[in-house]
Gaussian input, Z-matrix of N, CA and C with variables (Angstrom, degrees):
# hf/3-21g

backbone

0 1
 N
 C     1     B1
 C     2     B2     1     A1
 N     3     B3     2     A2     1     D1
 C     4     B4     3     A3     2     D2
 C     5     B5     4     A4     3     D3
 N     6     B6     5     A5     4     D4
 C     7     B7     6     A6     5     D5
 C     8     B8     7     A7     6     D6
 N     9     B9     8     A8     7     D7
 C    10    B10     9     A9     8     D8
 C    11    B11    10    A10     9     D9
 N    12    B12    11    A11    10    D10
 C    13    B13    12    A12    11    D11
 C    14    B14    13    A13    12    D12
 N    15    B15    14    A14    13    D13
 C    16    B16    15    A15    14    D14
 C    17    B17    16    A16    15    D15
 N    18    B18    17    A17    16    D16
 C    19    B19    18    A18    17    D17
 C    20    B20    19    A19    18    D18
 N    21    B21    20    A20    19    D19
 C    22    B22    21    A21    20    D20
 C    23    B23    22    A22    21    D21
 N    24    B24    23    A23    22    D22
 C    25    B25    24    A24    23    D23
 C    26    B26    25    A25    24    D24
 N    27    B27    26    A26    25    D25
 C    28    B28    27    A27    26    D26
 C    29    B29    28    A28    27    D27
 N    30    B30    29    A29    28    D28
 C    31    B31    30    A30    29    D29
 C    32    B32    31    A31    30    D30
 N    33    B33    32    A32    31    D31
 C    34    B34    33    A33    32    D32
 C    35    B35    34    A34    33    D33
 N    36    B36    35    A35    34    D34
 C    37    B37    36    A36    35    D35
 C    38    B38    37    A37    36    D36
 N    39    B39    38    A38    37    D37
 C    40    B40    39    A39    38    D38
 C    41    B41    40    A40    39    D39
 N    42    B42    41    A41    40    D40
 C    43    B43    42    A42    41    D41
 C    44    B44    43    A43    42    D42
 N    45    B45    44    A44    43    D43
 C    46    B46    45    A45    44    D44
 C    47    B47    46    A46    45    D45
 N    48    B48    47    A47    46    D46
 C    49    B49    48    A48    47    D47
 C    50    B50    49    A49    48    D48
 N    51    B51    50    A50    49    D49
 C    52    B52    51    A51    50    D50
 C    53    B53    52    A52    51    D51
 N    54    B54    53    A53    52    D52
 C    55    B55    54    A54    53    D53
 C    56    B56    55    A55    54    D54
 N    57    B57    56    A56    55    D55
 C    58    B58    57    A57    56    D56
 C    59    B59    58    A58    57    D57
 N    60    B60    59    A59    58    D58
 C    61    B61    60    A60    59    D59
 C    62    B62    61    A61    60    D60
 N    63    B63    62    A62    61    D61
 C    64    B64    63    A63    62    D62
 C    65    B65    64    A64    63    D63
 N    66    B66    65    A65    64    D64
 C    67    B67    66    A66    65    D65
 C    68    B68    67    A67    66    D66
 N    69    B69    68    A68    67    D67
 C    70    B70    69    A69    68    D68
 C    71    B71    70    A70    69    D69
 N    72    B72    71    A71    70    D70
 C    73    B73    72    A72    71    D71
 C    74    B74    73    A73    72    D72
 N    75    B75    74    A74    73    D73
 C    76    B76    75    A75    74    D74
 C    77    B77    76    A76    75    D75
 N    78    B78    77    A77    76    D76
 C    79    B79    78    A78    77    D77
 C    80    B80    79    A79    78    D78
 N    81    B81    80    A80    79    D79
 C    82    B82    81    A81    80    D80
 C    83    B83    82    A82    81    D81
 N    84    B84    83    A83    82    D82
 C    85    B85    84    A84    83    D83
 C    86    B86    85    A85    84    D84
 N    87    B87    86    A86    85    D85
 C    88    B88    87    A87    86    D86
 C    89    B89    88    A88    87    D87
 N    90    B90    89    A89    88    D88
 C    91    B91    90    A90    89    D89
 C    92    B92    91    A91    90    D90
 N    93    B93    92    A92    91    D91
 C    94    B94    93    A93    92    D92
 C    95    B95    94    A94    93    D93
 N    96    B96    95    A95    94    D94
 C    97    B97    96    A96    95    D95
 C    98    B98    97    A97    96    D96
 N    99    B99    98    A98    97    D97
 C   100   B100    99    A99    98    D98
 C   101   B101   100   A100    99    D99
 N   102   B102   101   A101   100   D100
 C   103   B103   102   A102   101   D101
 C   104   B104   103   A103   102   D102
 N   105   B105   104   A104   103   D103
 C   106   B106   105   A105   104   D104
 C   107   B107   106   A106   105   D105
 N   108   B108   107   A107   106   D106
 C   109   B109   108   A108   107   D107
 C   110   B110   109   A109   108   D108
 N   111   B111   110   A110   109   D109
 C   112   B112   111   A111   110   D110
 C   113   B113   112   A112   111   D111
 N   114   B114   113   A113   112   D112
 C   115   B115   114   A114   113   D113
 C   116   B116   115   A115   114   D114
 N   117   B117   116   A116   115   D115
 C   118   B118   117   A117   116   D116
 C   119   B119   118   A118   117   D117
 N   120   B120   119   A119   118   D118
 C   121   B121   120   A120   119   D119
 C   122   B122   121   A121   120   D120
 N   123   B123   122   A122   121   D121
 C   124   B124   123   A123   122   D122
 C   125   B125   124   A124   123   D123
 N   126   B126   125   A125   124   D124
 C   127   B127   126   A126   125   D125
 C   128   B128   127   A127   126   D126
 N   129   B129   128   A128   127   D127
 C   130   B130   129   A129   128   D128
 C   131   B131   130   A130   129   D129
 N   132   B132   131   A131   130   D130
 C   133   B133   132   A132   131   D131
 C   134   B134   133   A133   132   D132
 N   135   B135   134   A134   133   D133
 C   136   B136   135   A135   134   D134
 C   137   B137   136   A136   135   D135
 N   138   B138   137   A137   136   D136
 C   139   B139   138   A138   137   D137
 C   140   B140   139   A139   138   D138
 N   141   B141   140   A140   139   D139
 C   142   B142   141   A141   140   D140
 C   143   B143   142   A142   141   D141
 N   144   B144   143   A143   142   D142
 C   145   B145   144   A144   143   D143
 C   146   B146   145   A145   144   D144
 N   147   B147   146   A146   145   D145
 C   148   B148   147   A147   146   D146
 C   149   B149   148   A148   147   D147
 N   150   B150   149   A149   148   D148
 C   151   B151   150   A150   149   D149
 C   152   B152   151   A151   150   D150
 N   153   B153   152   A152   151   D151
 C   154   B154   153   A153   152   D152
 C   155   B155   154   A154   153   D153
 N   156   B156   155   A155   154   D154
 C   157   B157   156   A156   155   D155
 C   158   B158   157   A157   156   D156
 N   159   B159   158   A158   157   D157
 C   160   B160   159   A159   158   D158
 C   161   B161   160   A160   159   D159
 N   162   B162   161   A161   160   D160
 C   163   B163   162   A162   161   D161
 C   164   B164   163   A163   162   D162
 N   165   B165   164   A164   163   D163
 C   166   B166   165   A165   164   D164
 C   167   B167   166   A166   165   D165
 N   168   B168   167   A167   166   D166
 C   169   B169   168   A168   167   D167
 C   170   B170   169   A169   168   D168
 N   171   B171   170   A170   169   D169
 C   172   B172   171   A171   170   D170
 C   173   B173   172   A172   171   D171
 N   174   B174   173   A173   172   D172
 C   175   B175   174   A174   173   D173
 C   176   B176   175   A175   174   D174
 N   177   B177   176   A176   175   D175
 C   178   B178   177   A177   176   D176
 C   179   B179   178   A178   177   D177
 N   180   B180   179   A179   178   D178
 C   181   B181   180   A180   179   D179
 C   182   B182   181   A181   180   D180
 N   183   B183   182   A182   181   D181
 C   184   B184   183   A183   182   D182
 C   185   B185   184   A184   183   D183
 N   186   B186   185   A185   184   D184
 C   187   B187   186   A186   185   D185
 C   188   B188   187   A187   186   D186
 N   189   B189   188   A188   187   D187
 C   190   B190   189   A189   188   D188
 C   191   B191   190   A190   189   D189
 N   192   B192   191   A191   190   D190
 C   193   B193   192   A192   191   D191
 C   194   B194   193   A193   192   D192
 N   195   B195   194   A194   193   D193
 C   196   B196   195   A195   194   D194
 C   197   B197   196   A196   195   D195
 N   198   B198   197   A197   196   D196
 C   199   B199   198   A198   197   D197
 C   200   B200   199   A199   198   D198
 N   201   B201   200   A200   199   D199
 C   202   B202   201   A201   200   D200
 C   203   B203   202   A202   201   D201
 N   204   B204   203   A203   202   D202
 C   205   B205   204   A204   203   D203
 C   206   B206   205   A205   204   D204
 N   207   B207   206   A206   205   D205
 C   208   B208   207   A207   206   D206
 C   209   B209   208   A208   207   D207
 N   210   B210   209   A209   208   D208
 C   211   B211   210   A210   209   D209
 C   212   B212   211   A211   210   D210
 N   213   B213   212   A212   211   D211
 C   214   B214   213   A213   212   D212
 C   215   B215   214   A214   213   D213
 N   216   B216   215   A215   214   D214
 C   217   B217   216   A216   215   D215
 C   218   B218   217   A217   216   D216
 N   219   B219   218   A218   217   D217
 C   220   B220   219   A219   218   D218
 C   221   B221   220   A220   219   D219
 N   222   B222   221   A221   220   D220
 C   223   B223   222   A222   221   D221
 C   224   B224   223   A223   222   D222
 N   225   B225   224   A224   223   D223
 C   226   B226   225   A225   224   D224
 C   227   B227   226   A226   225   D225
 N   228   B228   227   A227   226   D226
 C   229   B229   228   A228   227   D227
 C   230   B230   229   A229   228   D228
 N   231   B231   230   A230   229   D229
 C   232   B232   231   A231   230   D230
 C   233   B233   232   A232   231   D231
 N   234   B234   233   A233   232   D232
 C   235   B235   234   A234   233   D233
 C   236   B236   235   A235   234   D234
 N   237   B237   236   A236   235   D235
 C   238   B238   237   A237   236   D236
 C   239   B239   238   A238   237   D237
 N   240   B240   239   A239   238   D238
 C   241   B241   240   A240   239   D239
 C   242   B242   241   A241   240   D240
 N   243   B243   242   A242   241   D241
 C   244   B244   243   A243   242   D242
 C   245   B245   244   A244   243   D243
 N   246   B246   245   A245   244   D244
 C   247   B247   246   A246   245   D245
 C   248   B248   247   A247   246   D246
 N   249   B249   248   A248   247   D247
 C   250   B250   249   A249   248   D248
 C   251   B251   250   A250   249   D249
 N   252   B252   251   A251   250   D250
 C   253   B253   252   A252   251   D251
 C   254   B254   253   A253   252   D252
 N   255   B255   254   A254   253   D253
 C   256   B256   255   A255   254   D254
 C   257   B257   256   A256   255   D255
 N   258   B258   257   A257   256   D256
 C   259   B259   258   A258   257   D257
 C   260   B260   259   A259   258   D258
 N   261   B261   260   A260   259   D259
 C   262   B262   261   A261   260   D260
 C   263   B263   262   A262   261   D261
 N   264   B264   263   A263   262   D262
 C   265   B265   264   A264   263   D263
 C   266   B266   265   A265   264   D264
 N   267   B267   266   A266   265   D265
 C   268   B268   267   A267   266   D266
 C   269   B269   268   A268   267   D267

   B1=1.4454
   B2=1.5248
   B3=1.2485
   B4=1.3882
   B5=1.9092
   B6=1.3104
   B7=1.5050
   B8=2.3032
   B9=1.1349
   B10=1.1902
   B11=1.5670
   B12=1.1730
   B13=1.4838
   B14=1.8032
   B15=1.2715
   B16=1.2343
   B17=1.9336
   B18=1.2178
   B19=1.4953
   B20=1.6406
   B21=1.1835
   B22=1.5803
   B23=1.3882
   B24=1.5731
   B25=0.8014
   B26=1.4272
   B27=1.8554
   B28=1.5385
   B29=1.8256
   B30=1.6506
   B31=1.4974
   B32=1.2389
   B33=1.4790
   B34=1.8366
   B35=1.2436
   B36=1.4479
   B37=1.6370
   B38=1.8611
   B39=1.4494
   B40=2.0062
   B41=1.0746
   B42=1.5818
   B43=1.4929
   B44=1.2828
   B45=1.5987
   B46=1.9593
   B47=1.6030
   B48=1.5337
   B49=0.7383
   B50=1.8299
   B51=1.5301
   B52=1.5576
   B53=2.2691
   B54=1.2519
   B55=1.7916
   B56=1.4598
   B57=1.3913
   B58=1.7612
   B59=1.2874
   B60=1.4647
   B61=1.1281
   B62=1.2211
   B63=1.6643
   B64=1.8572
   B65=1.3115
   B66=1.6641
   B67=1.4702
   B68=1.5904
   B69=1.7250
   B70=1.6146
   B71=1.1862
   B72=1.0701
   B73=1.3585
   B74=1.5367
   B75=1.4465
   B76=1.3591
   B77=1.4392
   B78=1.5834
   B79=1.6886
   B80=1.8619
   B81=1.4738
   B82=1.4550
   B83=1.3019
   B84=1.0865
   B85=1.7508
   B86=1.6403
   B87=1.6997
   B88=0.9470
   B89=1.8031
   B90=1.5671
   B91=1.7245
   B92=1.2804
   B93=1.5514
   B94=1.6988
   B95=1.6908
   B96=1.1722
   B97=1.7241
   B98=1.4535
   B99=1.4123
   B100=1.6053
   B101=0.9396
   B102=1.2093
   B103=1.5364
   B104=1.5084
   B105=1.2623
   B106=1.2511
   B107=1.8141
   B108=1.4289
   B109=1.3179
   B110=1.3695
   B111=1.3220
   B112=2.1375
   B113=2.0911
   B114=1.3010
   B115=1.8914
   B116=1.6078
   B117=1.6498
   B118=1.5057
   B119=1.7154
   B120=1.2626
   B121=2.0746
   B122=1.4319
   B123=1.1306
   B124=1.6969
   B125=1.4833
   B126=0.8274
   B127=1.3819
   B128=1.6620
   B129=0.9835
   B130=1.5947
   B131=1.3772
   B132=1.3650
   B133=1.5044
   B134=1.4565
   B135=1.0708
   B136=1.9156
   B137=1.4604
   B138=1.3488
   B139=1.1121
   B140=1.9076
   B141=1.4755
   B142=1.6466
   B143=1.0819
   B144=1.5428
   B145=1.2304
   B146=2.0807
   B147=1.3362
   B148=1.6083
   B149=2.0790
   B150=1.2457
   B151=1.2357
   B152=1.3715
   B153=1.9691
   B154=1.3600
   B155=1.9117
   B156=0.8434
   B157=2.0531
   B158=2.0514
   B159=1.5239
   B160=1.1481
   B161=1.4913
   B162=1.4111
   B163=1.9887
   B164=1.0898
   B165=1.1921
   B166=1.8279
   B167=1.1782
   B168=1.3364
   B169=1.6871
   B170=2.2119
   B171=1.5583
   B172=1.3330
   B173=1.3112
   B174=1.7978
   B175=1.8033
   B176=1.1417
   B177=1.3408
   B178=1.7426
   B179=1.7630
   B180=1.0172
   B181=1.5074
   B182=1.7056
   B183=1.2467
   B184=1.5057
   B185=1.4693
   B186=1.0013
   B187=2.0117
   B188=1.0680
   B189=1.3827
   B190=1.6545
   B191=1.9927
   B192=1.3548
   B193=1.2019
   B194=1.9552
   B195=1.0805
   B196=1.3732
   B197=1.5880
   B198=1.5810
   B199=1.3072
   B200=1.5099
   B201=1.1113
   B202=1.3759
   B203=1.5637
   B204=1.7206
   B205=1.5684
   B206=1.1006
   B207=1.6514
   B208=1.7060
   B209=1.2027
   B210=1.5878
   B211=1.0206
   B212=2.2960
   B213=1.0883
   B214=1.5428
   B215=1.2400
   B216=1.7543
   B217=1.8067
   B218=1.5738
   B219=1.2271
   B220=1.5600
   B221=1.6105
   B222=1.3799
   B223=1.6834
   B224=1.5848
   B225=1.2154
   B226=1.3304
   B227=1.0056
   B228=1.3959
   B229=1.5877
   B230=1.7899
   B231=1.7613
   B232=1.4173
   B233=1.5636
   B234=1.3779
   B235=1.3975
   B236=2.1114
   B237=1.5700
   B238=1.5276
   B239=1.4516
   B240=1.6420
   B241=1.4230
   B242=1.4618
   B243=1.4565
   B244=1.6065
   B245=1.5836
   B246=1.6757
   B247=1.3433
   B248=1.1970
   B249=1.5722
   B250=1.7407
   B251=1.1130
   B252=1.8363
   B253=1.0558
   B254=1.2829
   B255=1.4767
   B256=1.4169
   B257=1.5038
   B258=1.3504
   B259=1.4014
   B260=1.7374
   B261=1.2572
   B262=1.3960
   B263=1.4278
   B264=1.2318
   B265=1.7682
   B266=1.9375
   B267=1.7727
   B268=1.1513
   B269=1.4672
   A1=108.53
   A2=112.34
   A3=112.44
   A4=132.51
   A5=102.68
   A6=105.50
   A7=88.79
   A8=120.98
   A9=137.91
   A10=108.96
   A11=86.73
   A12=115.70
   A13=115.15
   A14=109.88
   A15=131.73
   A16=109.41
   A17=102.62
   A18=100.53
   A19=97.15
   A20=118.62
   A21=126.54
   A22=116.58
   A23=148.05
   A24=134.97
   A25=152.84
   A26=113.40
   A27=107.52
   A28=76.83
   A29=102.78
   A30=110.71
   A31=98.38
   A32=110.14
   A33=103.57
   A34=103.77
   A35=117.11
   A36=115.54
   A37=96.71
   A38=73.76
   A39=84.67
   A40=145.20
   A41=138.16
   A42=104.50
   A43=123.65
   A44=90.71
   A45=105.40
   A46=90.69
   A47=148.09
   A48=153.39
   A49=113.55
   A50=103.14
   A51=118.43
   A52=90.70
   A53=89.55
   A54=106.02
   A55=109.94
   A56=106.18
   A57=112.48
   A58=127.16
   A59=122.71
   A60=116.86
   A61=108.48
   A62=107.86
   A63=124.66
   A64=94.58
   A65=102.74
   A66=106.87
   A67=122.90
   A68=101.25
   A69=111.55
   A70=98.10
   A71=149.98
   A72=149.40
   A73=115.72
   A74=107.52
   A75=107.50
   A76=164.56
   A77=81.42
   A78=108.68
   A79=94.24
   A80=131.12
   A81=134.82
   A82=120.74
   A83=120.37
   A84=130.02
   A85=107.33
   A86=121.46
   A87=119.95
   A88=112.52
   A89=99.00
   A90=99.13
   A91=111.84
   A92=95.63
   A93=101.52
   A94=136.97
   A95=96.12
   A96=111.84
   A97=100.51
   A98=109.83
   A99=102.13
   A100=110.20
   A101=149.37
   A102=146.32
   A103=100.38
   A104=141.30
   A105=154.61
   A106=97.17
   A107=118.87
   A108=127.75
   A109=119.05
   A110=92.55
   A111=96.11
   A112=72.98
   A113=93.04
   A114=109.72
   A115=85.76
   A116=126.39
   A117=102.51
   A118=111.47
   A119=118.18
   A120=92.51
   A121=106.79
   A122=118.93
   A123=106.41
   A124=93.33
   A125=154.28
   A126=162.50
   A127=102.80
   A128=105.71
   A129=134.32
   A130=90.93
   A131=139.71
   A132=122.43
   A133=85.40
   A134=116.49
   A135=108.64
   A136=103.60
   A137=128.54
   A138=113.68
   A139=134.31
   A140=85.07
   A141=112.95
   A142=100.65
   A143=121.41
   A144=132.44
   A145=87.94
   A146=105.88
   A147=110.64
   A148=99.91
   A149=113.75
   A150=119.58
   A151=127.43
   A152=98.23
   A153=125.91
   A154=89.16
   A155=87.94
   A156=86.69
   A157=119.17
   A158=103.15
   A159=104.70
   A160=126.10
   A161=104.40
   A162=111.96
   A163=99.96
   A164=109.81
   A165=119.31
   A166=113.54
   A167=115.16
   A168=101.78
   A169=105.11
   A170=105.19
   A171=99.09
   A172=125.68
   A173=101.86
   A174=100.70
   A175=116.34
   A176=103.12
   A177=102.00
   A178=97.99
   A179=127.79
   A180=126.44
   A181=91.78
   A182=132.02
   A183=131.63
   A184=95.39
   A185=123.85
   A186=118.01
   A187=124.26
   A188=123.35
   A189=117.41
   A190=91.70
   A191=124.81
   A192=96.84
   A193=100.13
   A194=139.06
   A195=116.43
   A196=112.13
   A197=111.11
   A198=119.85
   A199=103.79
   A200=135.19
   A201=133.81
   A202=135.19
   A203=87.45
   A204=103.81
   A205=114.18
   A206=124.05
   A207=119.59
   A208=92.89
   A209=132.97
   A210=137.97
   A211=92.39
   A212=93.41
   A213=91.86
   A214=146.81
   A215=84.48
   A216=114.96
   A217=98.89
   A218=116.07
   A219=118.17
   A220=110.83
   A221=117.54
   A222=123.06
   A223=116.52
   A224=126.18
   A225=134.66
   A226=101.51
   A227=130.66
   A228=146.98
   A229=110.26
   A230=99.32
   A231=88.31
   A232=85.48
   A233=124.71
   A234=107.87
   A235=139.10
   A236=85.90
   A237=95.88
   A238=118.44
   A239=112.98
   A240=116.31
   A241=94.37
   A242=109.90
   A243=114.06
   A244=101.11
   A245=108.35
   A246=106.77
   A247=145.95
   A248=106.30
   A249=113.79
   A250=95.84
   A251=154.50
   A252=110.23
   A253=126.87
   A254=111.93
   A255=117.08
   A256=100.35
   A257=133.37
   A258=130.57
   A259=78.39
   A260=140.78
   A261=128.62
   A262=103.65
   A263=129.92
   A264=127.35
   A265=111.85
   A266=102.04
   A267=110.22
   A268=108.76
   D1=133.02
   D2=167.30
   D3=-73.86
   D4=142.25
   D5=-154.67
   D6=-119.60
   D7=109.82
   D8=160.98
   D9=-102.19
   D10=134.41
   D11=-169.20
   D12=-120.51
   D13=-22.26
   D14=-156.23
   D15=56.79
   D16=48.52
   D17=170.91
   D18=179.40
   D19=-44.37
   D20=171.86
   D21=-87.08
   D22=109.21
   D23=126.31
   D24=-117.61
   D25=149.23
   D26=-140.65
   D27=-117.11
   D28=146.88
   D29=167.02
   D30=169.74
   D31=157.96
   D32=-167.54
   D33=-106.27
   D34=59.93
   D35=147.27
   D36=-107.46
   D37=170.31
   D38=155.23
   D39=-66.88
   D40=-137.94
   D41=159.98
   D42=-112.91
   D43=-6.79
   D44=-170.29
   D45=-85.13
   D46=-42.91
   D47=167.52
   D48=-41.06
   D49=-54.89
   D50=-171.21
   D51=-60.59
   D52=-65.56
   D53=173.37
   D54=-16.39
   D55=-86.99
   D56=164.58
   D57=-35.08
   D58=-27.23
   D59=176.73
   D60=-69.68
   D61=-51.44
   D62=-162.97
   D63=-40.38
   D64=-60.15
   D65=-162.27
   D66=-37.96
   D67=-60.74
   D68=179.05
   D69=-50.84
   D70=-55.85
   D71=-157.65
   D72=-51.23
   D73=-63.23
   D74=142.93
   D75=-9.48
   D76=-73.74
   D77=169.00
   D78=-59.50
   D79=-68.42
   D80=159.62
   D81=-11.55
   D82=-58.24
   D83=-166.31
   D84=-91.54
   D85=-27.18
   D86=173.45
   D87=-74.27
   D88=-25.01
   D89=-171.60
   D90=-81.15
   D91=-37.04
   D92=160.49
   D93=-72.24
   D94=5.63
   D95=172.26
   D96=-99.59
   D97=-60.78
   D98=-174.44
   D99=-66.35
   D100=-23.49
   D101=167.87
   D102=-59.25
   D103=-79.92
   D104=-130.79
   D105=-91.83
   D106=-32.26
   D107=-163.47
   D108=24.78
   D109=55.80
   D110=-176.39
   D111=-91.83
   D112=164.85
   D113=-176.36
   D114=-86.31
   D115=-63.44
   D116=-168.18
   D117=-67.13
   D118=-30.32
   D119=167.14
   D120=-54.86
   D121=-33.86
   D122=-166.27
   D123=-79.58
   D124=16.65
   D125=-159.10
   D126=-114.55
   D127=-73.32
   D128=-174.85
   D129=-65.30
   D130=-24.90
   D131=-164.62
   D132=-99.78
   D133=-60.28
   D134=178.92
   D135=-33.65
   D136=-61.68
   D137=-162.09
   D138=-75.76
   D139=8.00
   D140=179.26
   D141=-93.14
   D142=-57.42
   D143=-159.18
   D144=-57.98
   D145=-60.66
   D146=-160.72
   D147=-57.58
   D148=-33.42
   D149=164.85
   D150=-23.72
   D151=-61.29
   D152=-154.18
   D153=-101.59
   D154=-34.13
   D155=165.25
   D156=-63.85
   D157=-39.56
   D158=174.05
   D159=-87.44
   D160=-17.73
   D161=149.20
   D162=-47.00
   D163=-78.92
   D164=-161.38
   D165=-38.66
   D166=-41.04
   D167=-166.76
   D168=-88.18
   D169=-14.21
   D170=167.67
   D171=-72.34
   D172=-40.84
   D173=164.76
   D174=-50.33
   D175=-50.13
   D176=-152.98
   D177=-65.14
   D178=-30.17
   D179=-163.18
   D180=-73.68
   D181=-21.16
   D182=-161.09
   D183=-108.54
   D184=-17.73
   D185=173.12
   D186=-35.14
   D187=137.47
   D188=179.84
   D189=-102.77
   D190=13.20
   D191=170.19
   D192=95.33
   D193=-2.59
   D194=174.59
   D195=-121.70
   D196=0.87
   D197=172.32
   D198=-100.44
   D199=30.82
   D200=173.46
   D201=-36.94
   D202=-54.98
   D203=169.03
   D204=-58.56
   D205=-50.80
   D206=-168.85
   D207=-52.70
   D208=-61.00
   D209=-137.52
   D210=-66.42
   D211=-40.98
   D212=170.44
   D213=-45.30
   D214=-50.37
   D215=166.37
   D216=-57.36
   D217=-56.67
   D218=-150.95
   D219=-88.10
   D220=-4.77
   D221=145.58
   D222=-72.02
   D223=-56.30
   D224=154.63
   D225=-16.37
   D226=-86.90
   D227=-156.60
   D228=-51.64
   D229=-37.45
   D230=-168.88
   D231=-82.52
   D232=-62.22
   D233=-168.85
   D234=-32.87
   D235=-26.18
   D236=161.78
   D237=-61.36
   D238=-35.73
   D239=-158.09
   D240=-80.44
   D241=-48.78
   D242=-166.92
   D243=-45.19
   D244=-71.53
   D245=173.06
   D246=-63.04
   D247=15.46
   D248=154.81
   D249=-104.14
   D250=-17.10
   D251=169.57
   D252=-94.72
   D253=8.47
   D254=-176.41
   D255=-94.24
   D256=0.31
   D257=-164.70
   D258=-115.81
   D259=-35.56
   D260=-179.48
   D261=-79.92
   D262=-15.02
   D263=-167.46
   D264=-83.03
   D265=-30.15
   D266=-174.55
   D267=-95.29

């Protein structure tokens, strides 16, 4: 079973694998916040989104350099999320 911590996470993928997940997860909870605009979903989506931001920056620091693109796609991805919820917050 997986154990989230918002700083620890345990699950038996890897991390680029674990990464992709965060992300979708995200992208999900953020669409479902801005849709719903209750303050605690937008709550819970920030704190996914910041989740799937703090994967990213542990993968990315461990890269050997041939996953570049994912790593591209999956900055992209969070930056969409950030800036739909900061365009739903104001």
């Amino acid at each position: 079973m997986d154990n989230i911590n918002h700083t620890d996470l345990i699950s038996g993928f890897n991390n680029l694998k674990q990464l992709e997940i965060s992300v979708k997860s995200a992208q999900k909870m953020v669409g479902t916040a801005t849709m719903s605009m209750d303050e605690e979903t937008l709550q819970h989506a920030e704190n996914s989104l910041n989740d799937a931001k703090d994967l990213f920056k542990r993968a990315y620091s461990e890269q050997t350099g041939v996953d570049d693109e994912f790593f591209q796609t999956q900055e992209q991805l969070l930056q969409q999320c950030e800036q739909q919820l900061n365009t739903a917050r104001q």
